[in-house]
C-alpha positions in Angstrom: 23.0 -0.4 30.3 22.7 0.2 26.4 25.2 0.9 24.4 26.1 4.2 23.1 27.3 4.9 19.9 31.3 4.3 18.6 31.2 8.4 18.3 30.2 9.3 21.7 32.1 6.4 23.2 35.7 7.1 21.4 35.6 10.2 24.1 35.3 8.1 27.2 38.1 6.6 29.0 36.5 3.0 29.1 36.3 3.0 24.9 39.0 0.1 24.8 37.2 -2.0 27.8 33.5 -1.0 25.7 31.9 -2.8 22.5 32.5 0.2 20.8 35.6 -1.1 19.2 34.1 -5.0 18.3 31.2 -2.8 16.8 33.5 -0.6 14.7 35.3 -3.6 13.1 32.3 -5.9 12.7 31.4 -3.0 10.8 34.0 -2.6 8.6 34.1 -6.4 8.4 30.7 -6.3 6.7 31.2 -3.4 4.6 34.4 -5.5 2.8 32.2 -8.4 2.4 29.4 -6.8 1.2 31.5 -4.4 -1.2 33.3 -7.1 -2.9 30.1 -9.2 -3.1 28.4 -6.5 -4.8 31.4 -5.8 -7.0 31.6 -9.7 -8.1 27.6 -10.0 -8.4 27.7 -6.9 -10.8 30.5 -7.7 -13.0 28.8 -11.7 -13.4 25.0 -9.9 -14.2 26.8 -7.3 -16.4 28.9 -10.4 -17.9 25.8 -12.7 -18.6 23.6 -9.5 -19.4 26.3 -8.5 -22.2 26.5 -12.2 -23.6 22.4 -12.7 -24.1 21.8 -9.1 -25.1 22.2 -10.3 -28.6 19.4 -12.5 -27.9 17.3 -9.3 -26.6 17.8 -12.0 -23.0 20.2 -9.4 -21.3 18.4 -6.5 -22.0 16.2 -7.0 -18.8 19.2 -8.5 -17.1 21.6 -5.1 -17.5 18.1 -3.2 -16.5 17.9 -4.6 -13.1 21.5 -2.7 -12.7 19.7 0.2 -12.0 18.0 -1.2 -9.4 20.7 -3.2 -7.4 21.3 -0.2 -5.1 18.0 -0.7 -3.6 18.5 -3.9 -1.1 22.2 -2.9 -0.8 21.1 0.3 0.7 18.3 -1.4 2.4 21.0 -3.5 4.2 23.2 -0.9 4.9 20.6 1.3 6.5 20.3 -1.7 8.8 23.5 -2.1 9.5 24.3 1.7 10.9 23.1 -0.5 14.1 26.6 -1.2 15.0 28.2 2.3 15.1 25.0 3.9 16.0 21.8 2.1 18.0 19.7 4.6 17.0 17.1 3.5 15.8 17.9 2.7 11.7 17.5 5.5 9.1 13.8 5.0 7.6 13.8 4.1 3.8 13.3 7.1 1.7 11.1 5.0 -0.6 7.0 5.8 -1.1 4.4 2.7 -1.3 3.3 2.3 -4.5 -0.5 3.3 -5.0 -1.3 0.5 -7.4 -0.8 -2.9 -6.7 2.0 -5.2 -9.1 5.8 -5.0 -10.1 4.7 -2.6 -13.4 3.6 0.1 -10.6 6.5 -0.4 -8.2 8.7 -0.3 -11.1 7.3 2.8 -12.6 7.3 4.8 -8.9 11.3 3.6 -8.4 12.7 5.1 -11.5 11.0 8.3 -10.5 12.3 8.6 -7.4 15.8 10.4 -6.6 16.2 8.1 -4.1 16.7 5.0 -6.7 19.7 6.9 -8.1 21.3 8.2 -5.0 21.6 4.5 -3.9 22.9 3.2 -6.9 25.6 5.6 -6.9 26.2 4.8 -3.3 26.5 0.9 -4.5 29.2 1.4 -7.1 30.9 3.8 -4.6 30.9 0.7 -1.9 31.6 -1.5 -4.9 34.6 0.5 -6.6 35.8 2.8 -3.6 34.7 2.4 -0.2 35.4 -1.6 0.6 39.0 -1.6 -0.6 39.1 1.5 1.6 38.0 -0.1 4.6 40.2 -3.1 3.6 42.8 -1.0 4.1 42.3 1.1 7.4 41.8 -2.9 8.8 44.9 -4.3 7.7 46.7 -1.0 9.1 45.0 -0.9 12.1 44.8 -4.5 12.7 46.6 -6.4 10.8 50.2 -5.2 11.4 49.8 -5.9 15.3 47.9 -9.4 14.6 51.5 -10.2 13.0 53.5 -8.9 15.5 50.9 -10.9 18.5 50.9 -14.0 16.4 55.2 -13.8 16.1 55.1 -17.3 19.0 53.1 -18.8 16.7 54.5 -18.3 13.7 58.2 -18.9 15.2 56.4 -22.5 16.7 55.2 -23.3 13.3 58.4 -22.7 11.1 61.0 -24.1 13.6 63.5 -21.3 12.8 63.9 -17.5 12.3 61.1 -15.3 11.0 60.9 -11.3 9.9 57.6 -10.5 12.4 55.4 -8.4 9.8 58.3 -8.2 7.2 60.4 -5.9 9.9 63.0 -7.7 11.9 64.6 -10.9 12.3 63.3 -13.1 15.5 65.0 -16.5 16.3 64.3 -16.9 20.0 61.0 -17.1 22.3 61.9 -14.8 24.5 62.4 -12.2 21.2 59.2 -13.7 19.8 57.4 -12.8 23.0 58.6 -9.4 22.9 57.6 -9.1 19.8 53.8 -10.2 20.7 53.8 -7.5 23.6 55.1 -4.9 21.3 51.4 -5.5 18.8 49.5 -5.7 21.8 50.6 -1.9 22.9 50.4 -1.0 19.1 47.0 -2.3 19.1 45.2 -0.3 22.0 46.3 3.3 20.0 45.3 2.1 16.5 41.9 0.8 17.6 40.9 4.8 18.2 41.9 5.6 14.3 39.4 2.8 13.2 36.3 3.7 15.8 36.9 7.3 13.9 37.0 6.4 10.9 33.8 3.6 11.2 32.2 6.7 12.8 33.1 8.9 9.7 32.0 5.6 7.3 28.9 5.5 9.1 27.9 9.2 8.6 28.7 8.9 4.7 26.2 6.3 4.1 23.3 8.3 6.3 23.9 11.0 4.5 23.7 9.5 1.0 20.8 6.3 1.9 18.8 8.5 4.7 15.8 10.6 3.4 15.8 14.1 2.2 13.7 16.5 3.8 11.5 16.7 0.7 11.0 12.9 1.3 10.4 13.2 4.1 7.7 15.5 3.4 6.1 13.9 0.7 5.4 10.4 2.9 3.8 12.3 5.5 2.1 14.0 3.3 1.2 10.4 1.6 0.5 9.1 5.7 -2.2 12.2 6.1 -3.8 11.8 2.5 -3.9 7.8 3.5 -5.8 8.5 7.1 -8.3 10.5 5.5 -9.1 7.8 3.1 -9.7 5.7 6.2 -11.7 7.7 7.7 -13.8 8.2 4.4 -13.8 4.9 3.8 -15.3 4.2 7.5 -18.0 7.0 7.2 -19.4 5.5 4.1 -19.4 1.9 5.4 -21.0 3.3 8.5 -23.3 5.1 6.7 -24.2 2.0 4.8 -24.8 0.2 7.5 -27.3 2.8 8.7 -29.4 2.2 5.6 -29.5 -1.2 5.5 -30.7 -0.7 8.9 -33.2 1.8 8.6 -34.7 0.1 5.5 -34.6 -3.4 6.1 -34.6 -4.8 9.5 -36.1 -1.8 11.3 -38.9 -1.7 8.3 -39.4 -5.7 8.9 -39.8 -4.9 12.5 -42.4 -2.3 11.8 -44.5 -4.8 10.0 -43.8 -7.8 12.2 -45.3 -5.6 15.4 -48.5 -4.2 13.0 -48.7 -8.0 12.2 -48.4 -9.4 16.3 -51.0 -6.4 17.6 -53.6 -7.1 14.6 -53.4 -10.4 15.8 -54.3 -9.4 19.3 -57.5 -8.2 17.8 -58.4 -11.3 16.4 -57.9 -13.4 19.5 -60.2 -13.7 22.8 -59.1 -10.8 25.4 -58.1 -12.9 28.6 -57.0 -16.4 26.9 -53.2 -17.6 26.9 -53.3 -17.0 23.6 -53.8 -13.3 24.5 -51.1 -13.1 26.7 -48.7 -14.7 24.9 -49.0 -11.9 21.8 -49.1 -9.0 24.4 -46.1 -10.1 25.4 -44.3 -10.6 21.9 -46.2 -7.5 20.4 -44.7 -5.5 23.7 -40.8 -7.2 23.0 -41.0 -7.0 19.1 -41.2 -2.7 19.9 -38.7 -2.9 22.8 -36.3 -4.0 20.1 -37.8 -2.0 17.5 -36.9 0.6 19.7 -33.3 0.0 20.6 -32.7 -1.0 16.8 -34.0 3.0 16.3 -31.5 3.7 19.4 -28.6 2.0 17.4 -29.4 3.6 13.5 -29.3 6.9 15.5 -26.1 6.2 17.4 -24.5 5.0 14.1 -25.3 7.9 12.5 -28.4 10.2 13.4 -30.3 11.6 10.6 -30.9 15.0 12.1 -27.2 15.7 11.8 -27.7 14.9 8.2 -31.0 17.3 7.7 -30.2 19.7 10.1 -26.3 20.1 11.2 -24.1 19.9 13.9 -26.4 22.7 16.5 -29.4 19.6 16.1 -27.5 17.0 16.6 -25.7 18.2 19.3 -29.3 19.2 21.2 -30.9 15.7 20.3 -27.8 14.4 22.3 -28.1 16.9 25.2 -32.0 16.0 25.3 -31.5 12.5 25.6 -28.4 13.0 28.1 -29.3 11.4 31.7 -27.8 14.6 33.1 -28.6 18.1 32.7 -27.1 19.5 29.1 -27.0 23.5 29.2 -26.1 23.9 25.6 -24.6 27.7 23.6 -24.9 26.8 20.0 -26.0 30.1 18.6 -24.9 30.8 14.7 -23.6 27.5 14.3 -23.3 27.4 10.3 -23.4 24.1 7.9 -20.0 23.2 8.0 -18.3 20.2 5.9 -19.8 16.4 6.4 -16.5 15.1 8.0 -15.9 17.8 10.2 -19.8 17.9 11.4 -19.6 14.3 11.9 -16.5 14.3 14.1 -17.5 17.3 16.6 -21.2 15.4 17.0 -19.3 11.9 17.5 -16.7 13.7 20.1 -19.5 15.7 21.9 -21.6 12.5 22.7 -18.9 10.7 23.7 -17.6 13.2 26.1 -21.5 13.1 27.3 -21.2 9.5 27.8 -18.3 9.9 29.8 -19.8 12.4 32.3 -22.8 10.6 32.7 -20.3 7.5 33.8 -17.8 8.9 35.6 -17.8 12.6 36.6 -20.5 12.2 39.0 -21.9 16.1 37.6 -24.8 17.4 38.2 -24.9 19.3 35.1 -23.0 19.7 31.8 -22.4 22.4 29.6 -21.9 22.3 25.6 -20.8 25.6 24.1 -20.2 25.6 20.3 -18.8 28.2 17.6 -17.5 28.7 14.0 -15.1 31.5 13.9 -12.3 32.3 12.1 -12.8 29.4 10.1 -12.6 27.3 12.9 -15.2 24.9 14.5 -14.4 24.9 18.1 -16.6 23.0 20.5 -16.3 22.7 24.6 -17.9 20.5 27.1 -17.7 21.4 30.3 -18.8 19.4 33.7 -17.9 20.1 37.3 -18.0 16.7 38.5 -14.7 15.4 40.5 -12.5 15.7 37.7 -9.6 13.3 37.5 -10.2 12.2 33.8 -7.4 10.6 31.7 -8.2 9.9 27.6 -5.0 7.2 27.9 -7.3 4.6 30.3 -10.2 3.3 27.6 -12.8 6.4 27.5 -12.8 5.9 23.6 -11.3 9.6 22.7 -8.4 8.7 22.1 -9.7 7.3 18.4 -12.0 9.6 18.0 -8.8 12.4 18.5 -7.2 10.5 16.0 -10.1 10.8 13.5 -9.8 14.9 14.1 -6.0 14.9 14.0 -7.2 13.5 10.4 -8.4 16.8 10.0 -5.7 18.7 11.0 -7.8 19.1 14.2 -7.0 18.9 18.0 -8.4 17.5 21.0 -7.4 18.5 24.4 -9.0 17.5 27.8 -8.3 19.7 31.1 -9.3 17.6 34.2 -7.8 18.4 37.7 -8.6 16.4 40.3 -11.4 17.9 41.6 -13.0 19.5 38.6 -13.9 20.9 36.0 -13.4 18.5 33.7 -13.3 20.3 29.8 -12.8 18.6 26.4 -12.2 20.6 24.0 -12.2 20.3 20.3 -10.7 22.9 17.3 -10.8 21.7 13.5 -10.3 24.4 11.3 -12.9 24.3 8.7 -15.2 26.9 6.2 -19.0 27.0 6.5 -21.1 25.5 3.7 -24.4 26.3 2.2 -27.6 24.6 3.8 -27.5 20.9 2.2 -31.1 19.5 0.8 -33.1 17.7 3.7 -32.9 14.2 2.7 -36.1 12.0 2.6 -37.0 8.2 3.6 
């Protein structure tokens, strides 16, 4: 079973018989140690900072002050674990976009989030872990001296004040005495799970992110993605070129080279039949190298747009492609790029696995929006979660603020469809080899 926070179990009856409680102290427990270890580390930096500053040595050393709040609050964020298990608050901090210590430097003291944890640090260093010194010795420690009377009366021989409140010289008082923490104990453990509860909160309020923060690194997450993506287009496109002009251009000349030698040679000899057969192979592969460039990214979508591309696919589909592209504009490079990637994929699946006789692509621009459906009536039954290699490619048009959606009931029809909202473009320059 997994454990539930102190907050939620201080209102069930099994709270004393739960972790809840060990939780709630180990928590305070660490806040004290922490608190007076940050408290002790600042006064010796300050100390040492203030003694070399004459030398212009301190100067850095009182600077990283500012900065101490950061792995306090980093640590503190992970320890919300014990009254919550919730997963930790995330750190309200954006990656730097520069590598180096100058550039995380410079992107810290900008951020409100710097400040709001150092204040949180000399609050846990001034306020907060005498505080939680205190509800610990109230709530513990006055019924650990009342449980540990035996002991102590063992130890001294004769009579002792049990916590500084009453005489005992006997055992059987001393007993009594024990008993008497151990029923102060049980109420006094429900002050201390509230007020670690209330402890808790104060810290996710002041170390969690903001809403603006939040904001601003998925904003950062989405602007990052579409660098990816760019970044992948214009390796694959690279890749394309070196393709098209060097190894398929070799392979040109290697096959005018192997059937002008077949001229040259006597029709019928071994000799013959030896450069048929490597003239036939070098334009097998010249052919599936031309099968490749195209699937890595065909030059008709480049020259002629998404409605060619997407008819070149249906053409060379081994099924039946009925295809409604009428009006279909010019429309950005990424966007045209991902609806011709997701249509021939979703081809590729039907031919595999619907079992359809036919297929049918419709595709429009409206409203500013590209929206493209494939439709099959095979036997339906699809799932994008089980390797059909949409599910990257509906990452890719998340990237632009797209959607992908497939509806496939057993039976059929199967439809993927696609929406990225986009504006039409002027007709781009037909590009030459």
């Amino acid at each position: 079973m997994a454990r539930e926070s102190v907050r939620v179990a201080l209102g069930r009856r099994s709270y004393l018989g739960s972790s809840a409680p060990g939780r709630a102290v180990a928590y305070l427990v660490g806040g004290v140690l922490l608190g007076m270890f940050v408290l002790v580390g600042a006064l010796a930096l300050a100390l040492l900072g203030g003694v070399l500053v004459v030398v212009l040595v301190g100067i850095p050393l009182l600077g990283l002050l500012a900065f101490a709040g950061i792995p306090v609050a980093a640590l503190e964020r992970r320890r919300l674990t014990l009254v919550d298990p919730a997963p930790p608050a995330p750190t309200p901090h954006r990656t730097p976009e520069a590598p180096g210590i100058p550039a995380w430097f410079k992107l810290r003291v900008k951020e409100q989030a710097t400040w709001r944890e150092l204040a949180y640090t000399a609050l846990l260093a001034l306020v907060l872990w005498p505080l939680d010194l205190l509800v610990l010795a109230c709530t513990l420690g006055a019924p650990a001296l009342l449980i540990g009377a035996p002991a102590q009366l063992a130890l001294d021989g004769g009579e002792i004040r049990a916590a500084k409140l009453w005489l005992v010289s006997d055992y059987p008082h001393a007993f009594a005495t024990a008993l008497l923490g151990l029923a102060l104990l049980a109420p006094l453990l429900y002050p201390l799970g509230a007020y670690a509860t209330a402890r808790a909160a104060l810290a996710r309020l002041l170390l969690a992110p903001r809403e603006a923060e939040l904001t601003t690194q998925l904003a950062e997450v989405t602007r990052s993605r579409a660098r990816l993506v760019d970044a992948f287009e214009a390796e694959r496109r690279r890749i394309e070129r070196d393709l098209h002009d060097g190894a398929q251009q070799r392979l040109v000349a290697l096959t005018m080279t192997l059937g002008l030698a077949r001229l040259d040679v006597t029709p019928g000899s071994p000799l013959a039949a030896q450069l048929a057969t490597a003239h036939d192979e070098a334009g097998n592969v010249l052919t599936e190298l031309r099968e490749l460039i195209r699937g890595i990214h065909p030059q008709v979508l480049v020259d002629y747009g998404l409605a060619a591309a997407i008819e070149d696919a249906a053409e060379r589909s081994p099924i039946p492609v009925d295809t409604d592209l009428d009006g279909l504009p010019r429309l950005p490079e990424p966007v045209e790029s991902a609806g011709y990637f997701t249509t021939r994929e979703a081809l590729t699946n039907i031919a595999r696995h619907s079992e359809a006789p036919r297929a049918h692509i419709t595709a429009r621009h409206e409203d500013e929006t590209l929206r493209i459906d494939v439709r099959d009536n095979g036997k339906g039954g699809a799932d994008p979660g089980r390797g059909t290699g949409l599910t990257g490619l509906a990452d890719r048009i998340a990237v632009l603020d797209g959607t992908l959606t497939v509806t496939s009931p057993p039976g059929g029809p199967t439809v993927l469809s696609v929406e990225i909202p986009c504006r039409s473009q002027q007709p781009r320059a037909l590009t030459t080899d």
